[in-house]
PAZA-705488 format. One record per residue (C-alpha): residue in three letters; x, y, z. Coordinates in steps of 0.2 Angstrom, whole numbers, plus 5000, padded with zeros to 4 digits. Layout:
<recs>
ALAXYZ...
</recs>
This chain:
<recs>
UNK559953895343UNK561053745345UNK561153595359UNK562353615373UNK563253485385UNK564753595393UNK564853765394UNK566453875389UNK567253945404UNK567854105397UNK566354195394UNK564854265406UNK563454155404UNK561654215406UNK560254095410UNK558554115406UNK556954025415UNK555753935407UNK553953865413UNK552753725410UNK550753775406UNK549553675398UNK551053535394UNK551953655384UNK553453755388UNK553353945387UNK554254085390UNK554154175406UNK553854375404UNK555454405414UNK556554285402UNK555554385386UNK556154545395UNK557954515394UNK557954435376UNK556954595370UNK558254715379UNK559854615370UNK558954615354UNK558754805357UNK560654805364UNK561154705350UNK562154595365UNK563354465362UNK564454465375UNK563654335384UNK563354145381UNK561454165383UNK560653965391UNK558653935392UNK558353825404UNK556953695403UNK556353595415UNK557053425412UNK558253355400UNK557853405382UNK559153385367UNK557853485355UNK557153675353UNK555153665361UNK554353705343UNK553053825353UNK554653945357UNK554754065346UNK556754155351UNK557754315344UNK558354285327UNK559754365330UNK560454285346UNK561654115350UNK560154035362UNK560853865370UNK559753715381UNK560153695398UNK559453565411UNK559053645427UNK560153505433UNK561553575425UNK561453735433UNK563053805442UNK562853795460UNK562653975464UNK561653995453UNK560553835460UNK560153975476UNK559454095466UNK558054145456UNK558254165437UNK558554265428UNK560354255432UNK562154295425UNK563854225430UNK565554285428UNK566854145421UNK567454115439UNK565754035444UNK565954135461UNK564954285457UNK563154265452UNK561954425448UNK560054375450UNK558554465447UNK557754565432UNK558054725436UNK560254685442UNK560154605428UNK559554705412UNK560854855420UNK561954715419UNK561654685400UNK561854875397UNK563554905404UNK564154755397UNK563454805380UNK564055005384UNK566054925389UNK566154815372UNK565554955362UNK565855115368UNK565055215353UNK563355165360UNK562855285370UNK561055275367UNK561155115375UNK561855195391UNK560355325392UNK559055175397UNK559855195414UNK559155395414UNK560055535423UNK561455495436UNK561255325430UNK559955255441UNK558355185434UNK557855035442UNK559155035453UNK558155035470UNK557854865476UNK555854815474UNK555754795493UNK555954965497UNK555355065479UNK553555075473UNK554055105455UNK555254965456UNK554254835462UNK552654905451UNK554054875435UNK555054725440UNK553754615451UNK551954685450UNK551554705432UNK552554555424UNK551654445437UNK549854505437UNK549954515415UNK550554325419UNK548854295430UNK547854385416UNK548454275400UNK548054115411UNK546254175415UNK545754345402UNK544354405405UNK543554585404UNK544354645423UNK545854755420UNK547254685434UNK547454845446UNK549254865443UNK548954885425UNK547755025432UNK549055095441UNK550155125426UNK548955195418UNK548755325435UNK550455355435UNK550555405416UNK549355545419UNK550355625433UNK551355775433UNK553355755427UNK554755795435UNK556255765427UNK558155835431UNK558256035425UNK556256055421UNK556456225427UNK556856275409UNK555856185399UNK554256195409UNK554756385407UNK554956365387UNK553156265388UNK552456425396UNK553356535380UNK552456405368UNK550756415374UNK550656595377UNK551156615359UNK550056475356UNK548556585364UNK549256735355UNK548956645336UNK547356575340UNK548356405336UNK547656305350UNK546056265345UNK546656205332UNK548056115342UNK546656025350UNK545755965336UNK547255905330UNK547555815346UNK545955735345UNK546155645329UNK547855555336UNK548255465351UNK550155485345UNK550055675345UNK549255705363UNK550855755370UNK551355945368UNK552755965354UNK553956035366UNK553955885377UNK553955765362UNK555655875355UNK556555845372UNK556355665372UNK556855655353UNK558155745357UNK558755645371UNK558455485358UNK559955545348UNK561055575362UNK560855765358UNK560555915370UNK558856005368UNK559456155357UNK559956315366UNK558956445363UNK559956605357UNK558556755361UNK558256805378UNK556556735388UNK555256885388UNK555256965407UNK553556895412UNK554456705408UNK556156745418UNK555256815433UNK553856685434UNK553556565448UNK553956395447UNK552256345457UNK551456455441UNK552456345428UNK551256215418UNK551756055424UNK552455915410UNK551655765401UNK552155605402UNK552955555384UNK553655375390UNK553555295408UNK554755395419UNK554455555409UNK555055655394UNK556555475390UNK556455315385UNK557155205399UNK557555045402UNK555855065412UNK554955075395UNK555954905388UNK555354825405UNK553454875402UNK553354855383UNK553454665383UNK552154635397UNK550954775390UNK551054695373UNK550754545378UNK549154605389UNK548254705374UNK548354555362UNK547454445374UNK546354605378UNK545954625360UNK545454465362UNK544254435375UNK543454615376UNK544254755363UNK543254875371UNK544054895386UNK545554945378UNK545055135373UNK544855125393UNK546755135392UNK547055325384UNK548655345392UNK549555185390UNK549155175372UNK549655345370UNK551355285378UNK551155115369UNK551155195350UNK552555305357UNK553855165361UNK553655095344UNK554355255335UNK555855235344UNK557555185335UNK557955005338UNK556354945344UNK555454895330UNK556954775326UNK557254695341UNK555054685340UNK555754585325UNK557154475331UNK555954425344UNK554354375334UNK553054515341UNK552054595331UNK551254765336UNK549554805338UNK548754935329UNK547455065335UNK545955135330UNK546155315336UNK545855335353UNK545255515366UNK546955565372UNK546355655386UNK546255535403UNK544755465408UNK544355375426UNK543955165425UNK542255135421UNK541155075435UNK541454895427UNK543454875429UNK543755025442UNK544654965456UNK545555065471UNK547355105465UNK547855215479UNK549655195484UNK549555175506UNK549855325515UNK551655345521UNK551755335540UNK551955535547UNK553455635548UNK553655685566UNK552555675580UNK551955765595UNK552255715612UNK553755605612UNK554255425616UNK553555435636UNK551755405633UNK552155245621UNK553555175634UNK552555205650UNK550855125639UNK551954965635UNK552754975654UNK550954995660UNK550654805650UNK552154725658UNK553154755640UNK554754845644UNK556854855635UNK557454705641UNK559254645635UNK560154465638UNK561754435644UNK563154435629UNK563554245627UNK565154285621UNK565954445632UNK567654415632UNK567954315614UNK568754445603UNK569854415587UNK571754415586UNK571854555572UNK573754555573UNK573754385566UNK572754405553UNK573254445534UNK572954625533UNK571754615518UNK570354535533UNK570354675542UNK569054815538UNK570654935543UNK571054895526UNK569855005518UNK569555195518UNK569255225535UNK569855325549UNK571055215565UNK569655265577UNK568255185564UNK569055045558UNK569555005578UNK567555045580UNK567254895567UNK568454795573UNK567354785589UNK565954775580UNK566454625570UNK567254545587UNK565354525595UNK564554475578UNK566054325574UNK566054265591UNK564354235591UNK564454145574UNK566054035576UNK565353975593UNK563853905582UNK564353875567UNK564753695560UNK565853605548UNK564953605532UNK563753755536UNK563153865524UNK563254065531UNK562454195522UNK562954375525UNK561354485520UNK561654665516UNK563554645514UNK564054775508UNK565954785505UNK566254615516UNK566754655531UNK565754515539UNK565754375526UNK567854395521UNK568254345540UNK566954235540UNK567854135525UNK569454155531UNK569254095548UNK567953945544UNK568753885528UNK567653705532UNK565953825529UNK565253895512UNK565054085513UNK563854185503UNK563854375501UNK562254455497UNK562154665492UNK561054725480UNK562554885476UNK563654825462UNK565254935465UNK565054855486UNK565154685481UNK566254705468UNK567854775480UNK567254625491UNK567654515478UNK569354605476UNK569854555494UNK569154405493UNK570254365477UNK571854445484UNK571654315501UNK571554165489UNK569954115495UNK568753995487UNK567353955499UNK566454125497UNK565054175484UNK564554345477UNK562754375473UNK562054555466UNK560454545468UNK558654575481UNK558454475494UNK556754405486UNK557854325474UNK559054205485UNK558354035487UNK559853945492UNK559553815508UNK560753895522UNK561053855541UNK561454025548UNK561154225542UNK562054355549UNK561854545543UNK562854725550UNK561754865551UNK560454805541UNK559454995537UNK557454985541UNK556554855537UNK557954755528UNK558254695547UNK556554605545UNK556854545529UNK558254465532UNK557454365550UNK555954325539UNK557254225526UNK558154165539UNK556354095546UNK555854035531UNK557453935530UNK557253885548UNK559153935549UNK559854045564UNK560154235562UNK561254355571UNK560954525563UNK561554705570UNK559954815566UNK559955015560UNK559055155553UNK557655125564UNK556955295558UNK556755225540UNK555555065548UNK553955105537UNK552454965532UNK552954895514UNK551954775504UNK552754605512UNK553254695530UNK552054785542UNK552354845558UNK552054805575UNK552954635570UNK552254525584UNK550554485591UNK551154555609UNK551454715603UNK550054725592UNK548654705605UNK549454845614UNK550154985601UNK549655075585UNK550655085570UNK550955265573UNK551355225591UNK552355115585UNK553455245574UNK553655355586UNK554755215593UNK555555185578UNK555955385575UNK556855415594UNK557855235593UNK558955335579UNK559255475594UNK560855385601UNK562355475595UNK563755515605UNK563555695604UNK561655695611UNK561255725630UNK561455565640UNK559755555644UNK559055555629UNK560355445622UNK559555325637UNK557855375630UNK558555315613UNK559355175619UNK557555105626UNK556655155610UNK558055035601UNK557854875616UNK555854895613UNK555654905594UNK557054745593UNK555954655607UNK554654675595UNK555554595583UNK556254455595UNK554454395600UNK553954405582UNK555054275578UNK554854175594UNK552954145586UNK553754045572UNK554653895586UNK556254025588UNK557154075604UNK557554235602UNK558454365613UNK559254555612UNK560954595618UNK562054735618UNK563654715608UNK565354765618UNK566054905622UNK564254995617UNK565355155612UNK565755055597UNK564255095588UNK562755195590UNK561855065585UNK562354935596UNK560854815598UNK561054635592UNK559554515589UNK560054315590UNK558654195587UNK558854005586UNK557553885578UNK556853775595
</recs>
């Protein structure tokens, strides 16, 4: 590790966070994570920077990093601006104008980058798992995802500040989930092979034996033919084909009747970038369980089954190396999964997921809220007539550009005319504008073009989006727009107005509770009201008004018929829709008006130019 003062501008550079506890500097479990995974990757294709809290022209002696890694200093002063906005940890292209934050965009990140400089490693492609998406949901809308990237890092944090004899719950939830039934991509024909194997198993009297074996190792509790599938998949090599038929009774058998399959690592029969994510944390956890109460560990069956497994995987052990950790080593422990003792059980029950459909329809909701004095209103548009010049503009602004039908990208045109008039009106020399849920640009590449006096800031979780955005954007010439990849949790960046275009579900209410928290103005076109759901940060009714008078299942039966408003659909119950969309974005509107905002609905203009047509504008008072 050497010192640093400027850094090169040819290379991607990757910056890692540090923290301060009990006057020493120490590494946070997200910064571990992604030192453990480049180990494993063997990356270098990045100029990798630890970040410490103040200016320091020496290596903290307490940070022990990889061995086999180019680790530079940083001051947090020295941060590039974009990366400033956002939470580490966080790489940037040589350009400086497009950032990726956050653990999980970043470790897919390291892989591709690692997969395109050395094609040949293909094993380091399978952490991403079939089609490529593991960890690719953002945290705000998948379980998993946040349980992985957010929950368990943090609450293994908690624990090594206070240990004590208390398993965290999400540590119980890990364990939970490894004793449920897999499903993985084709496991028709391996659950169906498993059924072959334990017949013949019953057939040979070998199973008795099977489990006796299985009781004196944690590391054999998982059937051979699961553990062969995943070694298989290990070497980058198909489960071999087998050459005689299946016996009748196997081909014709249900798949309800088919034995379900074993977890061997965290998402099933493969190791995954998941299991890179969790190793670390995990570790960490038992050594400081071992510590304070090594009992409680063999309360853990199932995660030290899974824990023993990672470490027989190729590569592991050596980036375990590079990075300093040393493994534990277990007595042997009861395979078979046992509930939390009465002294560390807690409630790890994931919340019920609001009902599919529902009887009855809208009517009885709408006439209850009528009945309170709560009905669809919507403002006047402050803007009616302002529309853009089109014709003027370089063609690369206009979302015609793309691949899109005349009638659709006139549709967008209008879309964008409602949205930009809105914004150019209040918009100020100087301002920062932030365009959440980007998506391919649309909004924030007018935006840059027409106010070249403001900062502009795309925002889209979906790499390959953002990516043709910053293609436009370079063709234009333009240089007061930034790209970030990554959740919105992870932008921190001070901003005066946020705009969003059909932001799905309950990313509409994200994005008005950054913009709240920011105390900046928001403009944001909401849609896929059917998707609305409670999530962990987001419950639904928003505001106080409509709590006092509906449900939360009343309230989804809003939420379901404001998605009934395409063109094709009976007029009336496109109106039906239409009131369903005015009351659940009312809802929203007051919410925010609790927090000093004034807030209004408004129909964009024409309406035929999207079914989705509402428009939420809020203003800090």
């Amino acid at each position: 590790m050497k010192d640093t003062e400027n850094m090169k501008n040819n290379e991607e550079q990757l910056f890692l966070d540090t923290a301060l506890q009990h006057e020493d500097t120490v590494l946070p479990l997200h910064s571990a994570i992604v030192l453990f995974l480049m180990s494993y990757c063997d990356c270098k294709t990045f100029k990798t920077f630890l970040v410490v809290p103040e200016d320091s022209h020496r290596v903290p002696k307490e940070l022990l990093l990889p061995s086999n890694l180019n680790i530079s200093l940083l001051s947090r002063k020295a941060l590039p601006a974009v990366v400033q906005s956002c939470r580490l940890p966080a790489a940037i292209e040589a350009s400086s104008a497009f950032c990726r934050a956050g653990l999980a965009v970043v470790l897919r990140h390291i892989i591709h980058k690692t997969h395109v400089a050395d094609p040949s490693r293909k094993d380091v492609l399978e952490l991403l798992g079939f089609k490529k998406t593991c960890l690719k949901a953002c945290a705000e809308v998948s379980q998993w995802t946040r349980l992985c990237e957010i929950s368990i890092p943090l609450a293994v944090e908690n624990f090594l500040k206070d240990p004590s004899a208390t398993i965290p719950p999400e540590v119980l939830q890990l364990e939970k989930k490894l004793g449920e039934p897999v499903r993985v991509h084709n496991d028709d024909k391996i659950r169906r092979q498993k059924m072959q194997q334990q017949m013949k198993s019953n057939e040979t009297g070998e199973k008795k034996a099977s489990q006796e074996e299985t009781a004196q190792s944690s590391s054999k509790q998982i059937p051979s033919l699961e553990l062969t599938a995943a070694l298989s998949k290990l070497s980058v090599q198909d489960v071999p084909t087998k050459t005689a038929r299946e016996p009748a009774q196997i081909r014709k058998a249900k798949t309800s009747d088919l034995p379900s399959l074993e977890h061997v690592f965290a998402e099933g029969l493969y190791f995954t970038l998941t299991d890179v994510v969790l190793l670390p944390c995990i570790h960490r956890f038992l050594v400081a369980l071992q510590q304070v109460s090594p009992e409680m560990i063999y309360g853990l069956p199932l995660i030290i089954g899974w824990y023993e497994r990672v470490l027989q995987v190729q590569g592991v052990q050596k980036a375990a190396a590079a990075c300093n950790i040393t493994f534990l080593q277990f007595l042997h422990v009861n395979s078979k999964h046992q509930e939390p003792t009465a002294s560390f059980k807690v409630d790890t029950e994931e919340k019920e997921l609001p009902e599919s459909h529902f009887l009855g329809g809208p009517r009885p909701t709408m006439t209850k809220l009528k009945d309170h004095g709560v009905e669809a209103v919507f403002s006047p548009h402050p803007c009616p007539s302002q529309t853009i010049d089109w014709g003027s503009l370089p063609a690369a602004v206009s979302p015609a550009e793309g691949k899109m039908s005349s009638d659709r990208a006139l549709r967008k045109q209008q879309q964008l005319n409602n949205l930009l008039s809105v914004i150019t009106n209040m918009a100020k020399p100087g301002d920062t504008i932030v365009d959440f849920c980007s998506g391919g640009g649309h909004v924030g590449i007018v935006l840059a073009y027409m106010l070249p006096s403001c900062q502009i800031v795309l925002i889209e979780n979906k790499e390959e989006s953002l990516l043709r955005a910053r293609d436009r954007s370079n063709g234009l010439g333009l240089t007061n727009i930034w790209f970030i990849q990554a959740n919105l949790d992870y932008f921190t960046g001070k901003f005066n107005i946020g705009v969003a275009l059909h932001a799905c579900g309950v990313a509409t209410d994200m994005v008005i509770e950054h913009c709240i928290t920011a105390r900046a103005a928001f403009i944001i076109c909401p849609c896929c009201y059917g998707f609305i759901q409670n999530t962990v940060k987001t419950t639904f009714p928003r505001s106080c008004c409509f709590q006092n008078i509906l449900s939360y299942k009343e309230h989804m039966v809003l939420c379901r018929f404001a998605d009934q408003t395409a063109v094709q659909l009976p007029p009336e119950r496109r109106l039906i829709g239409k009131n369903c969309m005015g009351l659940v974005d009312l809802d929203r509107a007051l919410a925010a008006e609790q927090y000093g905002y004034k807030a209004q609905v408004i129909s964009m203009e024409p309406e035929s130019c999207s079914p989705k047509n509402n428009l939420i504008i809020g203003c800090p008072n």
